[in-house]
C-alpha positions as a printed Julia matrix, in Angstrom:
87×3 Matrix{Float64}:
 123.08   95.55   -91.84
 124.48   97.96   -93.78
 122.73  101.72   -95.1
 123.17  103.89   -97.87
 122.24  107.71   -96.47
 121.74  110.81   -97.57
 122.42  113.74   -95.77
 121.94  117.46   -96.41
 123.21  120.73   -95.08
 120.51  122.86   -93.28
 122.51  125.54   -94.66
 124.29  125.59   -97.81
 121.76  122.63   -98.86
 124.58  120.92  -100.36
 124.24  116.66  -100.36
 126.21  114.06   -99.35
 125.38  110.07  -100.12
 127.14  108.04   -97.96
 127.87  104.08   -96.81
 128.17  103.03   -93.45
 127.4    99.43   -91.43
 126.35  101.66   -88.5
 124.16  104.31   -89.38
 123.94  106.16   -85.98
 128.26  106.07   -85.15
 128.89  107.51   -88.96
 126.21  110.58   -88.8
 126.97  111.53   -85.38
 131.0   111.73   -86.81
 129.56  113.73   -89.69
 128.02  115.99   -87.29
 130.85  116.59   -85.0
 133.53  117.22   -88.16
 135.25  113.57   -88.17
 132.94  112.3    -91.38
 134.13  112.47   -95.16
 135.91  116.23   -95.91
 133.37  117.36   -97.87
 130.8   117.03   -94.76
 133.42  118.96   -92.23
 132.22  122.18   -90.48
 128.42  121.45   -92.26
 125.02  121.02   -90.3
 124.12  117.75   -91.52
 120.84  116.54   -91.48
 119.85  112.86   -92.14
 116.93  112.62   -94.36
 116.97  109.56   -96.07
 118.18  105.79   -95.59
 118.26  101.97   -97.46
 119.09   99.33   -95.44
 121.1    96.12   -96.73
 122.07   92.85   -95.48
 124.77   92.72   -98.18
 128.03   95.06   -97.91
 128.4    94.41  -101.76
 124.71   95.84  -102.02
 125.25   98.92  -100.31
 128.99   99.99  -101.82
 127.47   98.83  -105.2
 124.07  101.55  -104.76
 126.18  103.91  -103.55
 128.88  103.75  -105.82
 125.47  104.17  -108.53
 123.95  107.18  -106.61
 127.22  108.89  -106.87
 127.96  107.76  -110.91
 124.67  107.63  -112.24
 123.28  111.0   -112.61
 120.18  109.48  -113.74
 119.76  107.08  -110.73
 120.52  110.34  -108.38
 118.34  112.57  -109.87
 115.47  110.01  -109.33
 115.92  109.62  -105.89
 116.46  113.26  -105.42
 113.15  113.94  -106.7
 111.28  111.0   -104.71
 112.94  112.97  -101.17
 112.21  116.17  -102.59
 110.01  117.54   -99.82
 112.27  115.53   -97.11
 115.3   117.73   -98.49
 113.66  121.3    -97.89
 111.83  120.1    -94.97
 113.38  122.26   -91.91
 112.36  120.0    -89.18
């Protein structure tokens, strides 16, 4: 399988949408400062996640979220609440 995630910083609330083919090894490197360098020296929360059974599906909804400001904003707005939620 492979998941396209979104995480968020509990503090600066700054997102990051992300790729991975295992979800659990890439956000615990996020969280200890070996993910992507725009998620170093964060506290990243996961708060939302698609699963795939096609690599080419993932990269190509990924590669969308981060293009498309349309297709972002839409799924920004369906998370809303998961996004400000502190728990």
């Amino acid at each position: 399988m492979y998941y396209v995630y979104v995480l968020v910083d509990k503090i600066s609330r700054k997102k990051y949408i992300g790729y991975t083919s295992d979800l659990k090894r890439r956000l615990n490197e996020h969280l200890t400062s070996k993910g992507a360098k725009f998620t170093r020296n964060g506290d990243w929360r996961l708060v939302y996640y698609e699963a795939y059974s096609s690599k080419k599906d993932a990269m190509t909804r990924e590669n969308k979220l981060k293009k498309d400001g349309r297709t972002k904003y839409h799924l920004i707005r369906r998370i809303e609440d998961s996004l400000t939620d502190q728990n």
